[in-house]
C-alpha positions in Angstrom: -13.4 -1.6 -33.4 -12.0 -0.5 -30.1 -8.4 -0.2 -30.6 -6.3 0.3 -26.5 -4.2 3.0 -26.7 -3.1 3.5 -23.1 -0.1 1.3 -24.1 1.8 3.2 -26.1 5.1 1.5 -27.1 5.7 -2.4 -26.1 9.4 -3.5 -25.7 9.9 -4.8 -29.3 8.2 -2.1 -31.3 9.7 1.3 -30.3 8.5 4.7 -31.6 11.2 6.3 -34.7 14.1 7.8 -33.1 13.4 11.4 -32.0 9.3 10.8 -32.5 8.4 12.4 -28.4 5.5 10.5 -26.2 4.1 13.4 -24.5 3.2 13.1 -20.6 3.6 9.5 -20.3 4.6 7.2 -17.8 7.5 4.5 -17.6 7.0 1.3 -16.1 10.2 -0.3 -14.9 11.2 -3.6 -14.1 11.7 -3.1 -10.5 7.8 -1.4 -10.2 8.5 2.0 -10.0 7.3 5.0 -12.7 8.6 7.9 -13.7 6.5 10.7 -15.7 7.1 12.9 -18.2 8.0 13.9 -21.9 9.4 10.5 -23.1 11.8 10.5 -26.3 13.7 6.9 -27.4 17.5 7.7 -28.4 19.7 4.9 -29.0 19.2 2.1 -26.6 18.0 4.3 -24.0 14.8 6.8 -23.1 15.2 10.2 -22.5 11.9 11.5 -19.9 11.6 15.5 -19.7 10.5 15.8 -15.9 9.5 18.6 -14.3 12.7 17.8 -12.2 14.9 17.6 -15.2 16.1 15.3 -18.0 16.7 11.6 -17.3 17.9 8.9 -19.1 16.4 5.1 -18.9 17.9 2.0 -20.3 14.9 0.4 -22.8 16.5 -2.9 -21.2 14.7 -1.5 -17.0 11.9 -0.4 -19.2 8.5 -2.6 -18.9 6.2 -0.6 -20.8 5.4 3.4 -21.3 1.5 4.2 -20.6 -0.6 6.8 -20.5 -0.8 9.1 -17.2 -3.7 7.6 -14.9 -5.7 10.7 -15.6 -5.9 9.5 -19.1 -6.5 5.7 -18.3 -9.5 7.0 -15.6 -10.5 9.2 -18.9 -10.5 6.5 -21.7 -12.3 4.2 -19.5 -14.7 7.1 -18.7 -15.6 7.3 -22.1 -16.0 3.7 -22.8 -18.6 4.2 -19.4 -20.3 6.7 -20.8 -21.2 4.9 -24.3 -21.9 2.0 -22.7 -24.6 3.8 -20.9 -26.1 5.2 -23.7 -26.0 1.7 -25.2 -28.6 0.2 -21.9 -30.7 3.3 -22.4 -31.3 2.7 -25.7 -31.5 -1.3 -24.9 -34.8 -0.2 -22.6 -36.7 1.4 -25.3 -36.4 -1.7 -27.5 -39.1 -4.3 -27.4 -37.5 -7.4 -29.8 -35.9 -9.6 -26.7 -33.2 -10.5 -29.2 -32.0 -7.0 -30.2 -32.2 -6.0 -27.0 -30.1 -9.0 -25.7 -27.6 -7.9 -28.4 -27.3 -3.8 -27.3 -26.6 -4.8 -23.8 -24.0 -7.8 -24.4 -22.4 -4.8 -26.7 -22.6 -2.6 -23.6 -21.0 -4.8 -21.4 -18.0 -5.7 -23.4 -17.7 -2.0 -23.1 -17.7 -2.1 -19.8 -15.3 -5.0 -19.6 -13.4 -3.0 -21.6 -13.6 0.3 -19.6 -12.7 -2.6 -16.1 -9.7 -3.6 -18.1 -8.2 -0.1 -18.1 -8.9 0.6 -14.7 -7.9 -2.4 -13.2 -4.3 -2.3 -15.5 -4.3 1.5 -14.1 -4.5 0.8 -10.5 -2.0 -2.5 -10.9 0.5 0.6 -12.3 -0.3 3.5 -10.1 -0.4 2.3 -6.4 -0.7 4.0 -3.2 -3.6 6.6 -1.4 -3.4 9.6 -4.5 -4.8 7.0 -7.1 -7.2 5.1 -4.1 -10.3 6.3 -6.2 -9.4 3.5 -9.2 -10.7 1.6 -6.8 -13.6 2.7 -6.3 -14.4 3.2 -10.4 -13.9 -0.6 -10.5 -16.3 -1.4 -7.8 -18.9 0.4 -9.2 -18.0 -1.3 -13.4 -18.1 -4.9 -11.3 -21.4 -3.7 -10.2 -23.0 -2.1 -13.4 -21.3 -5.4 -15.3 -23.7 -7.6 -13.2 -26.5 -5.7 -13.2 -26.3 -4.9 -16.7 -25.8 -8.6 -17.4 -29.2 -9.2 -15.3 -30.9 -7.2 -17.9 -30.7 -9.3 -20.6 -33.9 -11.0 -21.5 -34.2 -15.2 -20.3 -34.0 -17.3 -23.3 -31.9 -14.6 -25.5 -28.7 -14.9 -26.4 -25.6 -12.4 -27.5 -24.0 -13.5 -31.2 -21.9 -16.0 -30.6 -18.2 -14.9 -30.0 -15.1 -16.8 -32.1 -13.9 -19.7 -31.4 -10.6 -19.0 -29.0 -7.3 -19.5 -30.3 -5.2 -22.6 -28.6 -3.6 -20.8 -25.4 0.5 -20.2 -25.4 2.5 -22.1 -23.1 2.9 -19.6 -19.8 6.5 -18.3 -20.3 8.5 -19.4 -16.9 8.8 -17.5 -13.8 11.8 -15.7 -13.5 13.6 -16.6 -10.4 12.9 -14.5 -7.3 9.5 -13.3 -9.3 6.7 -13.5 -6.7 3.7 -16.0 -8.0 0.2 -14.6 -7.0 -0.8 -11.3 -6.3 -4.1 -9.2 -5.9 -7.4 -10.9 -6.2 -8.9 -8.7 -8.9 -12.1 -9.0 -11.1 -10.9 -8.1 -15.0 -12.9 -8.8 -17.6 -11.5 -11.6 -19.6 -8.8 -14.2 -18.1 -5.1 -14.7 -19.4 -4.9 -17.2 -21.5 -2.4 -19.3 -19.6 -4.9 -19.6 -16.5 -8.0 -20.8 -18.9 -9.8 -23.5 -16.9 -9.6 -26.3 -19.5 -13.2 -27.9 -21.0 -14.4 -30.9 -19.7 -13.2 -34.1 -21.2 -17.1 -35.4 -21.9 -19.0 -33.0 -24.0 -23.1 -33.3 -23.4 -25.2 -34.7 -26.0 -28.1 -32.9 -27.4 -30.3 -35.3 -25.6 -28.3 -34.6 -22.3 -27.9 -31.2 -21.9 -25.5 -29.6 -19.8 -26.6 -29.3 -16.5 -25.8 -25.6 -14.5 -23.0 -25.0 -12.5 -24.2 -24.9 -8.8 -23.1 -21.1 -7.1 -21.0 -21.0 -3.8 -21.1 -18.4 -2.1 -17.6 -16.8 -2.0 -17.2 -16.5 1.6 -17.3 -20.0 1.6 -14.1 -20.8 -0.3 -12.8 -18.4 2.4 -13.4 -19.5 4.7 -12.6 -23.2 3.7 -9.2 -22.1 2.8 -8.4 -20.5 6.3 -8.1 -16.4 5.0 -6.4 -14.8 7.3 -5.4 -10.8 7.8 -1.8 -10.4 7.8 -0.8 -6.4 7.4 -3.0 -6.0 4.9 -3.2 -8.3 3.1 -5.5 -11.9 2.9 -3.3 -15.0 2.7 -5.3 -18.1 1.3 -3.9 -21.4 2.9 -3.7 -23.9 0.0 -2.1 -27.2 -0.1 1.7 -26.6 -0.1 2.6 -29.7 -2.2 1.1 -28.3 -5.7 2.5 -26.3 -8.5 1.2 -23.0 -8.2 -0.9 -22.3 -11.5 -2.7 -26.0 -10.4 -3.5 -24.1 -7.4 -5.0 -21.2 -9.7 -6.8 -23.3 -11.9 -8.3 -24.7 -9.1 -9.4 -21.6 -7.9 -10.8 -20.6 -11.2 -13.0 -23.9 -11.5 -14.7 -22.6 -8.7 -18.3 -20.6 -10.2 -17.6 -17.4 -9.5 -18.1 -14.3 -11.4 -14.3 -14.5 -13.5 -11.6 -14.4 -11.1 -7.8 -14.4 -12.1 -4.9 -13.7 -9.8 -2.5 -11.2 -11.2 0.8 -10.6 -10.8 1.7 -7.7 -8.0 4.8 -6.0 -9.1 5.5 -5.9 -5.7 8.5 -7.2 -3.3 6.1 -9.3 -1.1 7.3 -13.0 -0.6 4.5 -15.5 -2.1 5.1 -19.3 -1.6 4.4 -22.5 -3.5 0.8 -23.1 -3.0 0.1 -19.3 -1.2 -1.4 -16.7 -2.9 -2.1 -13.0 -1.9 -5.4 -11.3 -2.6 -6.4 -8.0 -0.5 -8.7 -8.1 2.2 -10.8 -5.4 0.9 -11.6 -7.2 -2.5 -12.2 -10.0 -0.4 -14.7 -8.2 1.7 -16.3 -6.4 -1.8 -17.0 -10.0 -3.0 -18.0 -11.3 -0.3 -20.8 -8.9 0.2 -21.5 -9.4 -3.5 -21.9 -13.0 -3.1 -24.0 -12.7 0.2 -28.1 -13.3 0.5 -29.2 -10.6 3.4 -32.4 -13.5 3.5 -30.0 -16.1 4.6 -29.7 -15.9 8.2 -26.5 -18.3 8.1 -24.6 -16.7 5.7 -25.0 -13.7 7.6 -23.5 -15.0 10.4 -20.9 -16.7 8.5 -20.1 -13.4 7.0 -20.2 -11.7 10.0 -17.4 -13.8 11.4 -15.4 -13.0 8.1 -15.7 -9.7 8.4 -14.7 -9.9 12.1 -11.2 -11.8 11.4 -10.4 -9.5 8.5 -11.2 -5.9 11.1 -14.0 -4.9 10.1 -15.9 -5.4 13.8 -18.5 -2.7 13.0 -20.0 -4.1 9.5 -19.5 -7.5 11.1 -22.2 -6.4 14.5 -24.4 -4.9 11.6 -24.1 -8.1 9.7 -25.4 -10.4 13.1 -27.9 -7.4 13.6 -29.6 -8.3 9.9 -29.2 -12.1 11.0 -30.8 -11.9 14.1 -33.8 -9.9 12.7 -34.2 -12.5 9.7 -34.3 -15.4 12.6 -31.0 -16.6 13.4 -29.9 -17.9 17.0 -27.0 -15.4 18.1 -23.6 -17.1 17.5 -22.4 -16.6 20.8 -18.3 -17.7 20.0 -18.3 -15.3 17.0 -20.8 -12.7 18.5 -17.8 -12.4 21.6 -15.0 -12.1 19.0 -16.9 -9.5 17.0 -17.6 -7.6 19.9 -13.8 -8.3 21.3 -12.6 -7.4 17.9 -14.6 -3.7 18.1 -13.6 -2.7 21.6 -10.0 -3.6 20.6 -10.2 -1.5 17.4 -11.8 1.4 19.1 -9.3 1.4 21.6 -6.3 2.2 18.8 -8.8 4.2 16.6 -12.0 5.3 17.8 -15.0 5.9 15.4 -16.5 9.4 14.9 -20.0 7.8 14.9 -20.7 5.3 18.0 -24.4 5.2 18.2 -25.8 3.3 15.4 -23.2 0.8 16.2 -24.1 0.8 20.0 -27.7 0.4 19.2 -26.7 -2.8 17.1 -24.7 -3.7 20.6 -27.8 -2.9 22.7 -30.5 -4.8 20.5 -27.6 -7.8 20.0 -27.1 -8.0 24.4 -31.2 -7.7 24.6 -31.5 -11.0 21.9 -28.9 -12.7 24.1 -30.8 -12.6 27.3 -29.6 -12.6 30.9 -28.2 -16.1 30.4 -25.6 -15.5 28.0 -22.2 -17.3 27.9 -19.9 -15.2 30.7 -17.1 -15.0 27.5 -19.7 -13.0 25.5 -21.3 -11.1 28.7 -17.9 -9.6 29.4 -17.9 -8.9 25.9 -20.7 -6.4 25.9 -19.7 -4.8 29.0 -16.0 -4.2 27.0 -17.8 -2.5 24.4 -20.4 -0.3 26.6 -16.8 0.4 28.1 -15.6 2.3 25.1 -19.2 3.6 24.6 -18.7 5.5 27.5 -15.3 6.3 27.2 -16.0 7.9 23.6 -18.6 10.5 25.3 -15.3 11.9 26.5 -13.9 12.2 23.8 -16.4 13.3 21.2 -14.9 17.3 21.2 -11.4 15.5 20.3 -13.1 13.2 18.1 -14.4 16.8 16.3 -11.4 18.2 16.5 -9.1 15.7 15.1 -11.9 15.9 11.8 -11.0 19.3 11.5 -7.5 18.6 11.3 -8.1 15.9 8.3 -10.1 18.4 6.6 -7.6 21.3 7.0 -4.9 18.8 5.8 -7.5 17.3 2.7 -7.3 21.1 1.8 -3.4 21.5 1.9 -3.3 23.6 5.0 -0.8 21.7 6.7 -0.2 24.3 9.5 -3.4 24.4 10.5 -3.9 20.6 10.3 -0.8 20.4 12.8 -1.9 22.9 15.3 -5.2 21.4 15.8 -3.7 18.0 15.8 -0.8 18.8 18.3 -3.8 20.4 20.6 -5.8 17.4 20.9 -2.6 14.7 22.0 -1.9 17.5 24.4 -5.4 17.9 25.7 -6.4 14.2 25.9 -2.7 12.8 27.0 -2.7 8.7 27.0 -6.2 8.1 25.0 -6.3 6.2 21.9 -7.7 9.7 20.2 -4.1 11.4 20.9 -2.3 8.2 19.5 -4.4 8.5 16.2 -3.7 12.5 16.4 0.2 11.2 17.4 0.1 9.4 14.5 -2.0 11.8 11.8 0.8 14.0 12.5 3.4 12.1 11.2 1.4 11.5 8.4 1.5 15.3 7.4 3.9 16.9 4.7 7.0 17.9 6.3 8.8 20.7 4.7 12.1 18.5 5.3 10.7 15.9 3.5 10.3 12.2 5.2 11.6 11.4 8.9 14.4 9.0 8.6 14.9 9.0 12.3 13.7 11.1 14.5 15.9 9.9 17.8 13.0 9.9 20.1 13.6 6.8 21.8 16.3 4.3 22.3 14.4 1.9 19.7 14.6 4.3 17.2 18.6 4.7 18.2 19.0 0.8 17.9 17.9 1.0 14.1 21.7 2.9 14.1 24.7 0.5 13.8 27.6 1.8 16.0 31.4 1.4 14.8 34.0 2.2 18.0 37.4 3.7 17.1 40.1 1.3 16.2 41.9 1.8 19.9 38.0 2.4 21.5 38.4 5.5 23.5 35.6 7.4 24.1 32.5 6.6 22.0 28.9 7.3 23.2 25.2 7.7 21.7 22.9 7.8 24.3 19.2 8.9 24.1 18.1 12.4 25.8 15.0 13.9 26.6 16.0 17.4 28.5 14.1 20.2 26.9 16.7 21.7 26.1 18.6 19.3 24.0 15.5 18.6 21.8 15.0 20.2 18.8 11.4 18.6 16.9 9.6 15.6 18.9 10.2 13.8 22.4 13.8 13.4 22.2 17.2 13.8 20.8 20.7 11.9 20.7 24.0 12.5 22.2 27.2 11.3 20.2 30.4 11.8 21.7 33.8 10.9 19.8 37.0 10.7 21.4 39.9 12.6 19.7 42.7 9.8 17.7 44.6 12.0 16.0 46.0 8.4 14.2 43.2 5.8 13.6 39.3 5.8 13.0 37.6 7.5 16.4 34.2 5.9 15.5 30.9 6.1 13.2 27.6 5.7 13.5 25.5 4.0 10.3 21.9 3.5 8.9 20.7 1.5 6.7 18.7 3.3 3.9 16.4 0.3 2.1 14.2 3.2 0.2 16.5 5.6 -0.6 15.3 6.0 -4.0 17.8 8.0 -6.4 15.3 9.2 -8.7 13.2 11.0 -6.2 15.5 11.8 -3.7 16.4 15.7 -3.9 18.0 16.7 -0.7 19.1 15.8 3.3 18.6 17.5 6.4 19.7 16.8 10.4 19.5 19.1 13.3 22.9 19.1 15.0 23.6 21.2 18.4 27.5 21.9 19.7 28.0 23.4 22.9 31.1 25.4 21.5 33.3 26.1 18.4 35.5 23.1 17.4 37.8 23.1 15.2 36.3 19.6 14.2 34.2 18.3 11.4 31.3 16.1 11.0 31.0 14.4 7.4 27.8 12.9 6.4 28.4 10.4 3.9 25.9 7.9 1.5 27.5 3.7 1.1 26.3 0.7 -0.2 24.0 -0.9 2.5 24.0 -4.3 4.0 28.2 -3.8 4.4 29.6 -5.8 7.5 32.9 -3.6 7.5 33.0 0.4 6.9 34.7 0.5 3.7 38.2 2.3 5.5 40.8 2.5 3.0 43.0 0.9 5.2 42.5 -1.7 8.2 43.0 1.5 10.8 40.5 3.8 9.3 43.2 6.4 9.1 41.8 8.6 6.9 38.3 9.5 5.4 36.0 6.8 4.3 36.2 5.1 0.7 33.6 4.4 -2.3 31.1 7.6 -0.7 29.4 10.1 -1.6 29.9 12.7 0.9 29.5 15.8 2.1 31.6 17.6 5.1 31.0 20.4 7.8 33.1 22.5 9.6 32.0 22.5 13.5 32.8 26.2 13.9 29.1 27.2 15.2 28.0 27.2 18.4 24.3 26.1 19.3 21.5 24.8 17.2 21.8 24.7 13.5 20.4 22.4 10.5 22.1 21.1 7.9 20.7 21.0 4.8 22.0 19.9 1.7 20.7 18.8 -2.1 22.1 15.7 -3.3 24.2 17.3 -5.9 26.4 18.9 -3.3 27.8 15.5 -2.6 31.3 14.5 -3.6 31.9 11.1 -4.9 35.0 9.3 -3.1 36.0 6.2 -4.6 34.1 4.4 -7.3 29.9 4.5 -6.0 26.8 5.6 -7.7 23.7 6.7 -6.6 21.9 4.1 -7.9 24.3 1.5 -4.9 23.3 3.9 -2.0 21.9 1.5 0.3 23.3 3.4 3.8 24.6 6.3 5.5 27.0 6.8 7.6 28.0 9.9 10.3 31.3 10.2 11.0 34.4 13.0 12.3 37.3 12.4 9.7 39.7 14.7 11.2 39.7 12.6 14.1 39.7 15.5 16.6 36.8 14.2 18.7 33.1 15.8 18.7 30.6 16.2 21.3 27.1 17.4 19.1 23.3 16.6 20.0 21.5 14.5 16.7 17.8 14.9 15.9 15.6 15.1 13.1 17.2 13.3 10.2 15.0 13.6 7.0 15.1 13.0 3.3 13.3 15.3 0.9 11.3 13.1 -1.9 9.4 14.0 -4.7 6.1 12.6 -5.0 5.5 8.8 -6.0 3.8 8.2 -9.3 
């Protein structure tokens, strides 16, 4: 019997006090996980980190699981017997036994998708990307394994199913929806119920007819927004009606899951990534069918995927089809656009597609897709240019794919300066920010007056002076384009002024340290304080109506001005001071400020947060 143990301790069953988890994971309410050596004491957990010791409520606790190493490992293993299960299954001629070794094998694999899929529903982000790709390939070996089994044969029949619960209600503000995933059994609450006429043995029941899925797609208007695939479904039904009806439909099992995440999902809407959307819609698609190539073409063409799309008409075209000549132009459109923001490293298998595509077309095509063509010869010729940048910009990838984040700057910063105002030195511009920072993340880097407007001023009671003004002199930048100038007038009785940020994820439990690069002309006999508030507050929580003295409910941290010239300031969380009654955990903001109200005239640039790394 396969017994799951990647979850190790459900709410209502905890482990005997002082018993240790070793290297497991907590799943909190809110989403987020932390890892390490987990212990239950009293009504809380205590997790050994390589940070240090926390302690967790069992009330913000979800679940504790097994790392995703050892969910990718279990599933392995179910993989790997399941394997040796179809092997054996070819070397037996009895249809029946055979039947019976690969239904075995693929409730393995069911089994081994389960895991994954519950792994990558945990462990989010690019680091654990390759879950992914493990439950592609189980989808795949599930089908093809089930393809196997002998016509006419059957697997032992399975149990009957126990009457379904009633689905507990959704807590309020809980999103409905959520990834469109392929797991191998459906909850119970979203069973599509039997029809209410059973067939007689004289009438037998007839087969379910197959859409294909880009179809319902398409029916249902998917669209692209970020990334994500909204489904447009009639807003006046109850949201599991919706899923039921969604289920009736003969796929391959479908069920949408709950996200975890903060995204808003309305009555009648529900999420599903585009890239599962695209993986079964290539499942579902017959390469002999010249129209549902070109209906898939267009789908892959709305959701930005312009290249697959052109190679999808290609493959249409060859099997007989008439060009589509609305959704050829947006194809085409849709790759000149995407080239110009991110340009391929390989351009001429997909020009040749372009080439054969304009040659099927004739002289007499429509002027919409004509201009079309000549849009993406454009960028054809345009990425002969840059194919040494295209080469170089690789480079830096792989030098950053093998942690040598120097390198992988150097080259990077080389190419946006050798190729100034192409779309190969945005993507550099924007690789870059993507690498490690010692400093941790950018929080603001004051490069631009958009970047100050995210900063909410606060004048001095009386005004006076106040300024924050953008500057890009050479010599007032420290990292990046541009800096900021603040200026605060001296009041030696009321508040002189403040600037604020709003922090949404400032997360306490990875959060480690702070950094800004400040630059004074001169000694002042001033101070700067640097102080953490609750966010979304309307009014600076002053003491007093006058801000007369320092700021209340903070954690803060003050500096003496009494250096001259550039200088970072860098401190751990732990060397902040609580004022007032605030925890870490209400940190929603911070705040710059001069509380001896003696006036300041600094430079600002570079404020960053060091994180330690999401689980």
């Amino acid at each position: 019997m396969y017994i799951a143990t990647r979850i190790l301790a459900p709410l209502a069953a905890i482990a005997p006090v002082g018993a240790p988890l070793v290297a497991d994971v907590l799943v909190l309410k809110d989403g987020k996980t932390i890892e390490g050596e987990v212990a239950p004491k009293d009504g809380a957990y205590e997790v050994k980190t390589k940070f240090g010791t926390l302690s967790v409520d069992k009330a913000d606790v979800v679940k504790i699981v097994a790392g995703p190493d050892a969910m990718a490992a279990e599933a392995g293993t179910l993989r790997a017997t399941a394997r040796s299960m179809i092997d054996a299954a070819a070397s037996v001629s009895d249809p029946a036994l055979q039947s019976r070794k690969l239904g075995a094998a693929v409730e393995i694999l069911e089994k081994a998708l389960e895991i994954v899929t519950e792994a990558r529903a945990i462990f989010k982000g690019d680091a654990h990307a390759h879950l992914d790709k493990t439950a592609a390939e189980l989808m795949r070996e599930i089908r093809e394994t089930r393809d196997r089994i002998p016509a006419g044969s059957s697997s032992p029949a399975a149990p009957p199913p126990h009457a379904p619960k009633p689905p507990a209600p959704t807590p309020a503000g809980e999103p409905l929806g959520g990834d469109l995933l392929l797991p191998p059994t459906l909850p119970a609450s979203l069973r599509v119920p039997p029809g209410e006429r059973a067939p007689t043995a004289e009438e037998p029941e007839a087969p379910q007819p197959r859409r294909p899925l880009w179809a319902f797609l398409h029916e249902h208007k998917a669209a692209l927004i970020g990334k994500t695939l909204k489904l447009r479904l009639d807003d006046n039904r109850e949201p599991v009606v919706a899923i039921r009806d969604i289920l009736r439909e003969p796929y391959d099992r479908i069920a949408f899951l709950p996200s975890g995440g903060d995204e808003e999902v309305r009555v009648g809407a529900h999420h599903l990534t585009a890239g599962c959307a695209l993986e079964l819609a290539r499942l579902a698609l017959d390469e002999k069918d010249p129209a549902q190539l070109l209906a898939v073409a267009g789908f892959h063409a709305r959701l930005g995927a312009p290249e697959t799309a052109l190679a999808l008409y290609a493959k249409a075209c060859e099997a007989g089809a008439p060009p589509a000549a609305d959704e050829l132009a947006a194809a085409l459109k849709a790759f000149a656009e995407a080239c110009a923001s991110s340009p391929p490293a390989e351009y001429s298998a997909t020009m040749a597609r372009v080439e054969a595509l304009r040659a099927k077309t004739g002289t007499d095509a429509p002027p919409d897709l004509a201009a079309a063509f000549d849009a993406a010869a454009a960028v054809f010729k345009d990425a002969e240019r840059l194919k040494p940048a295209i080469r170089k910009l690789a480079e830096a990838r792989l030098a950053a794919e093998r942690k040598r984040y120097p390198d992988a700057l150097a080259i990077a910063q080389q190419v946006a300066k050798q190729f100034p105002d192409t779309p190969i030195a945005r993507e550099a511009e924007a690789f870059i920010d993507t690498l490690p920072h010692p400093d941790g993340r950018l929080i603001c880097g004051f490069d631009s007056p958009a970047e100050l407007r995210r900063w909410t001023q606060h004048p001095g009671y009386y005004g006076g002076a106040f300024q924050f003004i953008p500057t890009t002199d050479e010599r007032e930048v420290r990292e990046g384009k541009g800096a900021a100038k603040l200026v605060l007038g001296k009041d030696p009785r009321y508040s002189n002024g403040a600037l604020s940020i709003e922090l949404p994820d400032f997360d306490p439990l990875r959060a480690r340290a702070i950094s800004l690069w400040i630059f004074q002309p001169q000694i002042s006999s001033s101070r700067l304080e640097l102080a953490f508030i609750r966010g979304k507050q309307q009014r600076l929580p002053w003491p007093d109506s006058y801000g007369a003295s320092e700021l209340g409910d903070c954690l803060y941290r003050a500096v003496p001005m009494n250096v001259a010239g550039w200088r970072q300031l860098r401190f751990s969380l732990n060397e902040f001071q609580v004022r007032g009654r605030i925890t870490w955990r209400e940190v929603g903001a911070l705040v710059l400020y001069e509380p001896s109200r003696k006036g300041i005239d600094i430079i600002l640039d570079s404020l960053r947060l060091l994180e330690t790394d999401k689980k």
